[in-house]
Structure formats: C-alpha cells, structure tokens
Backbone as CSV, one residue per row, in Angstrom:
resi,resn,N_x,N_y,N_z,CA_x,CA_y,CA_z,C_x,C_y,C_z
1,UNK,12.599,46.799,47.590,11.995,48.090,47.841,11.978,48.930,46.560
2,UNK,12.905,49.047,45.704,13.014,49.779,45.007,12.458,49.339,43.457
3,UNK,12.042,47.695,43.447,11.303,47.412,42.716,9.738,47.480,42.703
4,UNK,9.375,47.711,44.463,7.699,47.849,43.995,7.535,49.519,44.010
5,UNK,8.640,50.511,44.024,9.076,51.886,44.389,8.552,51.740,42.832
6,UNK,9.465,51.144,41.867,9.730,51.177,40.429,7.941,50.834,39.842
7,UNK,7.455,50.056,40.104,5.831,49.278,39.843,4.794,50.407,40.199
8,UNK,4.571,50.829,41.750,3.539,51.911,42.194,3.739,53.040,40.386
9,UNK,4.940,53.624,40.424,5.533,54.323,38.935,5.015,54.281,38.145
10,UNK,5.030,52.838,37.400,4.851,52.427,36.538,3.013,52.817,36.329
11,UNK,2.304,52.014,37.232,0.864,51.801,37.495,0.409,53.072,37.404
12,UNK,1.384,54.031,38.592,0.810,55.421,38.336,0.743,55.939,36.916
13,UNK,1.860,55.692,36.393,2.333,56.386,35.197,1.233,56.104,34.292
14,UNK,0.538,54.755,33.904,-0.222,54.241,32.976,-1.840,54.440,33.914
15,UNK,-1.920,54.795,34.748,-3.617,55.002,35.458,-3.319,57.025,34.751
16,UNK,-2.223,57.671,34.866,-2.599,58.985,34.294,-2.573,58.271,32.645
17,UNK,-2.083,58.020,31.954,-2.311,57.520,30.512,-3.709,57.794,30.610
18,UNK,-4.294,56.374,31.281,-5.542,55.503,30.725,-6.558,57.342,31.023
19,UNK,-6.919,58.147,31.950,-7.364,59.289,32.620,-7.010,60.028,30.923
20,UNK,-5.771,60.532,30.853,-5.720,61.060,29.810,-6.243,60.824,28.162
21,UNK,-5.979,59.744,27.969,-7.130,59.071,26.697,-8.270,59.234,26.930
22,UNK,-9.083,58.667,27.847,-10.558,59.063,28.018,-10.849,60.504,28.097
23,UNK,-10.205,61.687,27.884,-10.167,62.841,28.522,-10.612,63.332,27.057
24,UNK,-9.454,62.701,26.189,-9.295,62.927,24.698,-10.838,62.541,24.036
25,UNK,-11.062,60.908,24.204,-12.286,60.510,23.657,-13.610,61.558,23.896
26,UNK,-13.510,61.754,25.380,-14.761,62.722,25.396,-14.956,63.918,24.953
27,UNK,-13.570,64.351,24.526,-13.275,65.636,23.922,-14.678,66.293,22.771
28,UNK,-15.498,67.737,23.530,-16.469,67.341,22.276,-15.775,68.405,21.200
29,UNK,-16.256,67.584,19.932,-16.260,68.525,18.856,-16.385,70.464,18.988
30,UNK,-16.052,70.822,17.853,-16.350,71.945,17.655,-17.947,72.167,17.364
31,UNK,-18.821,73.395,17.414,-20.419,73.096,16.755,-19.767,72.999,15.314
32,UNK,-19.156,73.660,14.507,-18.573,74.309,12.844,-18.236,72.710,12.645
33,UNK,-17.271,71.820,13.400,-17.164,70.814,12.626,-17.627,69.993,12.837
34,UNK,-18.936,69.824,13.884,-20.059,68.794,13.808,-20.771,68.975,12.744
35,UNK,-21.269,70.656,12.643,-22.038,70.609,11.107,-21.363,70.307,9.747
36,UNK,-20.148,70.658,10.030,-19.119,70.172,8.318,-19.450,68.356,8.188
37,UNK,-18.976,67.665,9.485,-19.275,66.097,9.341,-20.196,65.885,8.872
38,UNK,-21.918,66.833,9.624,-23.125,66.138,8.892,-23.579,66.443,7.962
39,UNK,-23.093,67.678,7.539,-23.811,68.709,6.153,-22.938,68.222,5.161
40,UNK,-21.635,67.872,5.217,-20.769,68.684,4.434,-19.710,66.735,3.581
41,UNK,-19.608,65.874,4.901,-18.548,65.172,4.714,-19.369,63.845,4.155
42,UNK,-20.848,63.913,3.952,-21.698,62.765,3.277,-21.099,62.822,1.690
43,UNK,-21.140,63.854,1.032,-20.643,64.155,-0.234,-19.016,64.486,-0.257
44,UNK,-18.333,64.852,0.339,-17.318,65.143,0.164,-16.244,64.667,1.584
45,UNK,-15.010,64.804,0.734,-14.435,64.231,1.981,-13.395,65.244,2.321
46,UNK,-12.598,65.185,3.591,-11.758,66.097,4.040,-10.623,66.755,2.987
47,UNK,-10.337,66.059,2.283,-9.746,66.203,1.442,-9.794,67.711,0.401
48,UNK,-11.313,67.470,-0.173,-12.081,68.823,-0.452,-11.673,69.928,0.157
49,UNK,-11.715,69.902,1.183,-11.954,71.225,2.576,-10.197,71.463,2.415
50,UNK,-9.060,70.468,2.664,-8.053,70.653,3.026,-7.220,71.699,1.723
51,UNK,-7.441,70.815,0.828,-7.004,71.804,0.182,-6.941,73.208,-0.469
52,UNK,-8.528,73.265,-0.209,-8.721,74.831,-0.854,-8.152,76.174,-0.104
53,UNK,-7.814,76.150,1.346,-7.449,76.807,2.521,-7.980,78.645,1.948
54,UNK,-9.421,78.703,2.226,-9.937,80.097,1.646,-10.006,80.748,2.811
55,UNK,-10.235,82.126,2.351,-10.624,82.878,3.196,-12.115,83.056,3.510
56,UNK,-12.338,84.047,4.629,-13.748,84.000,5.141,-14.874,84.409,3.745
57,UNK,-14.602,85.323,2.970,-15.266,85.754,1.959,-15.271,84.124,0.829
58,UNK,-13.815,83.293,0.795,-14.172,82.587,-0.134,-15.052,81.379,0.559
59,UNK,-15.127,80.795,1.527,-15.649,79.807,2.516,-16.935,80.317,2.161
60,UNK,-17.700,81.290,2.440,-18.980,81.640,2.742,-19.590,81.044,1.046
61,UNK,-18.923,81.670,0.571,-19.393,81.723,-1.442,-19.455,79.836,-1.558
62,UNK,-18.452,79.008,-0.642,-18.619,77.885,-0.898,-19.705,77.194,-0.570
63,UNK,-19.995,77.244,1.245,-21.159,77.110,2.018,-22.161,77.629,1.385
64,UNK,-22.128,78.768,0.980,-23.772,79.102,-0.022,-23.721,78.100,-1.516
65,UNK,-22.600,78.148,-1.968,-23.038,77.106,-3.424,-23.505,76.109,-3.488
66,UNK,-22.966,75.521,-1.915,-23.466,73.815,-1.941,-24.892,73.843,-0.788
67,UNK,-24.954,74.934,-0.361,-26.123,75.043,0.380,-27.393,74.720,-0.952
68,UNK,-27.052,75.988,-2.003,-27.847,75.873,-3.016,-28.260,74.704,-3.829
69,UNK,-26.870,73.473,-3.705,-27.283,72.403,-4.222,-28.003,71.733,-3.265
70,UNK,-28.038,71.856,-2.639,-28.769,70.983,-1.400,-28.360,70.783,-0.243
71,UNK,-27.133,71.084,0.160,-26.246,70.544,1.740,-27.415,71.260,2.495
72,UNK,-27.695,70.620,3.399,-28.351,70.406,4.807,-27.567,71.341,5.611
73,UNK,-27.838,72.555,5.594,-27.266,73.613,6.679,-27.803,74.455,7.076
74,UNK,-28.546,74.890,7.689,-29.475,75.803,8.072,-28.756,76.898,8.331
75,UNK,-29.631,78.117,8.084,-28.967,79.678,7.744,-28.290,80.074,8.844
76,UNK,-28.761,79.883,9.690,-27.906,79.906,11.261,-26.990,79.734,11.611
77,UNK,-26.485,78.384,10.888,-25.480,77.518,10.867,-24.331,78.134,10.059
78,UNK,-24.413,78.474,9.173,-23.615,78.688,8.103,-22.763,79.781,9.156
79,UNK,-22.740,80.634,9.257,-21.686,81.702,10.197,-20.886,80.533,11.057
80,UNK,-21.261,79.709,11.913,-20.865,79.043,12.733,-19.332,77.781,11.607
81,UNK,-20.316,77.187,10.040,-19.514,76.669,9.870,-18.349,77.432,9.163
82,UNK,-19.075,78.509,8.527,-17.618,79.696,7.776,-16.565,79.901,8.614
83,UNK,-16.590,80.015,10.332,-15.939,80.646,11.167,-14.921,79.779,11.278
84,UNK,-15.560,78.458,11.634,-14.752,77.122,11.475,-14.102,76.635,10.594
85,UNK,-14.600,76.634,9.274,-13.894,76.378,8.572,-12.251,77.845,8.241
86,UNK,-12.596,78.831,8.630,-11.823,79.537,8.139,-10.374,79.503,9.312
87,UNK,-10.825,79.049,9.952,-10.027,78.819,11.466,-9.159,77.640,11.519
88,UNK,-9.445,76.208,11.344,-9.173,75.575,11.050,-8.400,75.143,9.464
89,UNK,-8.965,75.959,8.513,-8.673,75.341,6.827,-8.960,76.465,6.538
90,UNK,-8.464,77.714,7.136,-8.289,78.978,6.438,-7.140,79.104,5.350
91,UNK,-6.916,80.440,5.384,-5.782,80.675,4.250,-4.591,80.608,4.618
92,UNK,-4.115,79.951,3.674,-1.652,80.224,4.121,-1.410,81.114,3.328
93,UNK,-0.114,81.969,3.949,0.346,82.629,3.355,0.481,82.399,1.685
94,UNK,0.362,83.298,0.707,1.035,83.003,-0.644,2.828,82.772,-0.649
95,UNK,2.850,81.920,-1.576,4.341,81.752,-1.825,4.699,80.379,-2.354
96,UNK,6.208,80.725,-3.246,6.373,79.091,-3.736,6.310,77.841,-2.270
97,UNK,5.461,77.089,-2.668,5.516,76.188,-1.351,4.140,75.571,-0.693
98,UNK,3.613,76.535,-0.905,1.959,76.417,-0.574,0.995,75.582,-1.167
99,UNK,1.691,75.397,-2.920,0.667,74.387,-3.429,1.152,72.968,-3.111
100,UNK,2.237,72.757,-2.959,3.305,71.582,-2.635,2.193,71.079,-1.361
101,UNK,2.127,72.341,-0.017,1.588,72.039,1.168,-0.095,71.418,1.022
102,UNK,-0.309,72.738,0.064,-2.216,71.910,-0.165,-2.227,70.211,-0.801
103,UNK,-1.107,70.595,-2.113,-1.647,69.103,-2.755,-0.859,67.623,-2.053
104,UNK,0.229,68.150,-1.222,0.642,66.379,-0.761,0.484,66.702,1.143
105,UNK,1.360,67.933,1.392,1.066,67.558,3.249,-0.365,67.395,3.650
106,UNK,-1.505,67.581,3.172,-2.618,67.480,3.691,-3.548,65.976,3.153
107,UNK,-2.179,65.364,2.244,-2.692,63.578,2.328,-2.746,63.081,3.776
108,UNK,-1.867,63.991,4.576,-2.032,63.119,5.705,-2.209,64.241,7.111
109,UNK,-2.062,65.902,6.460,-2.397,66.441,8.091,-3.410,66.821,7.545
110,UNK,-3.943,67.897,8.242,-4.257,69.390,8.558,-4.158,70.341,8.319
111,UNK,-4.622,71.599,7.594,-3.457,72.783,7.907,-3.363,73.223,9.555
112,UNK,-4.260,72.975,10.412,-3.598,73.235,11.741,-2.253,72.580,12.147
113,UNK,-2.150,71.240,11.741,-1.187,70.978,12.045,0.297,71.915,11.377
114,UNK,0.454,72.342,10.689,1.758,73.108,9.901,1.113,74.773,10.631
115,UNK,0.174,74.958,10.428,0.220,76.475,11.534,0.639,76.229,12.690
116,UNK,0.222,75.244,13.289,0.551,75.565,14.932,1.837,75.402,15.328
117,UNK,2.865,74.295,13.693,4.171,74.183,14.440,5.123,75.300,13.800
118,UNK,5.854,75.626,15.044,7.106,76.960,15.006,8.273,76.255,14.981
119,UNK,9.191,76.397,13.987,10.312,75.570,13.932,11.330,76.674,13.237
120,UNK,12.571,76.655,13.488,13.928,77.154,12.758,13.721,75.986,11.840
121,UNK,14.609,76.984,10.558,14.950,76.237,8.944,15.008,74.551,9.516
122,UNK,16.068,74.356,10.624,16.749,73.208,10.784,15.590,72.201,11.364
123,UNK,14.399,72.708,12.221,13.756,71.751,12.939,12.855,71.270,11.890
124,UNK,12.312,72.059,10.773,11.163,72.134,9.664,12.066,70.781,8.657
125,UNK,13.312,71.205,8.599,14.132,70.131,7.379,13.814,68.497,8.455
126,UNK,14.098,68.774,9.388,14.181,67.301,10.541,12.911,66.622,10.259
127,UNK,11.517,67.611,10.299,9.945,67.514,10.199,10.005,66.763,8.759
128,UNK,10.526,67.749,7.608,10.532,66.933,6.429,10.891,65.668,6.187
129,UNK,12.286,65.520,6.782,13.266,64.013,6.317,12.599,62.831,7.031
130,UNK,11.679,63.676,8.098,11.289,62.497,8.942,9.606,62.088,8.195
131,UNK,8.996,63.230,7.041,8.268,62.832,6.105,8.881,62.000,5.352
132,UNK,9.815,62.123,4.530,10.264,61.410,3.864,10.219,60.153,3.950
133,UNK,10.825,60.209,5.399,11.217,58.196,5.489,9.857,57.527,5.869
134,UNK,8.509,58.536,6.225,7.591,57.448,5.953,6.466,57.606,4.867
135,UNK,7.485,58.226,3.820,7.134,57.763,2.360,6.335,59.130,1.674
136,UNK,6.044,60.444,2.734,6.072,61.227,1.412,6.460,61.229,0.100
137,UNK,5.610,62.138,-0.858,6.257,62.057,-2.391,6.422,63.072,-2.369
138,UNK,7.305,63.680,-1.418,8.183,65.253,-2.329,8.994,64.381,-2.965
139,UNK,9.810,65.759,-4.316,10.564,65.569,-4.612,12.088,66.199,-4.165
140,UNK,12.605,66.312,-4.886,14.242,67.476,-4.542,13.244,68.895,-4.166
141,UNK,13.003,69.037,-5.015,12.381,69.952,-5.667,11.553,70.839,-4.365
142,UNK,10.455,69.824,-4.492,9.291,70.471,-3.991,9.814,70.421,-2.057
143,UNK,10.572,69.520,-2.038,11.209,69.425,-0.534,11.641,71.444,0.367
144,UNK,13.090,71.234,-0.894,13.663,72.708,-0.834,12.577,73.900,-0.696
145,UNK,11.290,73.940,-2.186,10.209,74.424,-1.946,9.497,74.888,-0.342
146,UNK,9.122,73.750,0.049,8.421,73.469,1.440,9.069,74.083,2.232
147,UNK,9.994,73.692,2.212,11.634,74.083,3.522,11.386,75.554,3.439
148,UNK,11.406,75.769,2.212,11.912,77.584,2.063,10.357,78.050,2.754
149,UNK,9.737,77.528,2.201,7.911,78.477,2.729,7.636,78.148,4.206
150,UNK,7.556,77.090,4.680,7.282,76.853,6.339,8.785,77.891,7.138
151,UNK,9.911,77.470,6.588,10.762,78.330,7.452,10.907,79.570,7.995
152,UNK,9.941,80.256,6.315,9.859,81.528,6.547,8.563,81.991,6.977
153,UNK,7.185,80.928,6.912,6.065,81.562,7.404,5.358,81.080,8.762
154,UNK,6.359,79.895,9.222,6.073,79.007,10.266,7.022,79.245,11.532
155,UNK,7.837,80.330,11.197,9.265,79.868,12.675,8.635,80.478,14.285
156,UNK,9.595,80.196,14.653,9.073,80.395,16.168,8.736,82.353,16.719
C-alpha cells in the first residue's frame, strides 16, 4: 500500500514537473527583448549589453548610434527597447565592486540575476564560494570587493 501510495507521488510529482517546464518553454518573451535578439544580437552579443549597465539617457544615445549605423529598429521601437534594456541591464549602484560585477559575474549571469537576489553579508559570501568552486576568476581581492558591494547594495 504504501508503495503504490509512494509511486501515485512520485508520477504526480513529475506530471507537475513535466506542466511546469512547458509553462516555462511557452513563456513569451518580452516585446524590448524580442527586438534586442533581432535588431541588436546579429552583430553583437549579450555580452555587449551586459556589461555597460546604463541608464535610460545612456541606452537611448546607444540605440540611436547603432540605429544610425544601420540596426533594424524602427522609431517606435526604440522606447520599447530603451525601457527594456534599462530594466533588465540598467544601472548598479556606483562603488568598489561593480566593475568586478560587469567584467566577470556577467560571463555567466545577468544583472537581473544579482538585483533580484537579497542576501545578508553571510548568504552573498555562500553565493560567492559557491562561484568559486565552479571556477570563477575572482581573486582575494576582487572576491572581498564583490562581498563588500552586493552586501551593501543587494541585502534583504
């Protein structure tokens, strides 16, 4: 009894999974970062975008420069992708720590990802060490750096 008790569980457990992934896949885009993919990510790659983290005034000056070279964005558009982009890959606070965050955490996130998480000193160091062991290149250095700037501009 308590093994097909344990199975129905199981089945249930993985039929909400399978519901939940497809939920994800259909997930649609933003309009701002459908147009960044088609205007924006033929020439350049996320990378570009991640690190500069501007504000709405500097985003717009960007979207118009490369509009001017040619990006495929129609005038319409551009508000839609400034908004987005500034939302997503807006600005971080200033402070030692920030260039550390543009030039290595965004090899592999987001800046949404480091805005949205709220952590005490101690949960942000856990976040780090657990960068570490899969091979970040902070150093001593730039670690302490990081620690000190997310703790103080990221906590709960």
């Amino acid at each position: 009894m308590r093994l097909a008790i344990r199975a129905v569980g199981i089945v249930a457990a993985l039929a909400f999974v399978s519901v939940a992934a497809r939920g994800q896949e259909t997930a649609k885009q933003e309009p701002g970062e459908t147009i960044l993919t088609a205007a924006c990510q033929g020439c350049h790659d996320s990378r570009h975008v991640d690190t500069q983290a501007l504000d709405e005034e500097g985003w717009t000056k960007v979207v118009k420069a490369e509009v001017a070279r040619g990006a495929d964005v129609k005038s319409a558009d551009v508000p839609v992708l400034v908004d987005y982009l500034v939302r997503f890959h807006g600005p971080l606070p200033d402070g030692p720590g920030k260039e550390v965050i543009l030039n290595i955490c965004t090899q592999c996130h987001d800046l949404q990802r480091v805005r949205r998480t709220r952590l005490d000193a101690e949960g942000w160091a856990e976040i780090l060490d657990t960068m570490l062991n899969e091979g970040a290149p902070l150093t001593q250095k730039d670690f302490a750096a990081v620690l000190r700037y997310v703790a103080r501009n990221f906590r709960p």
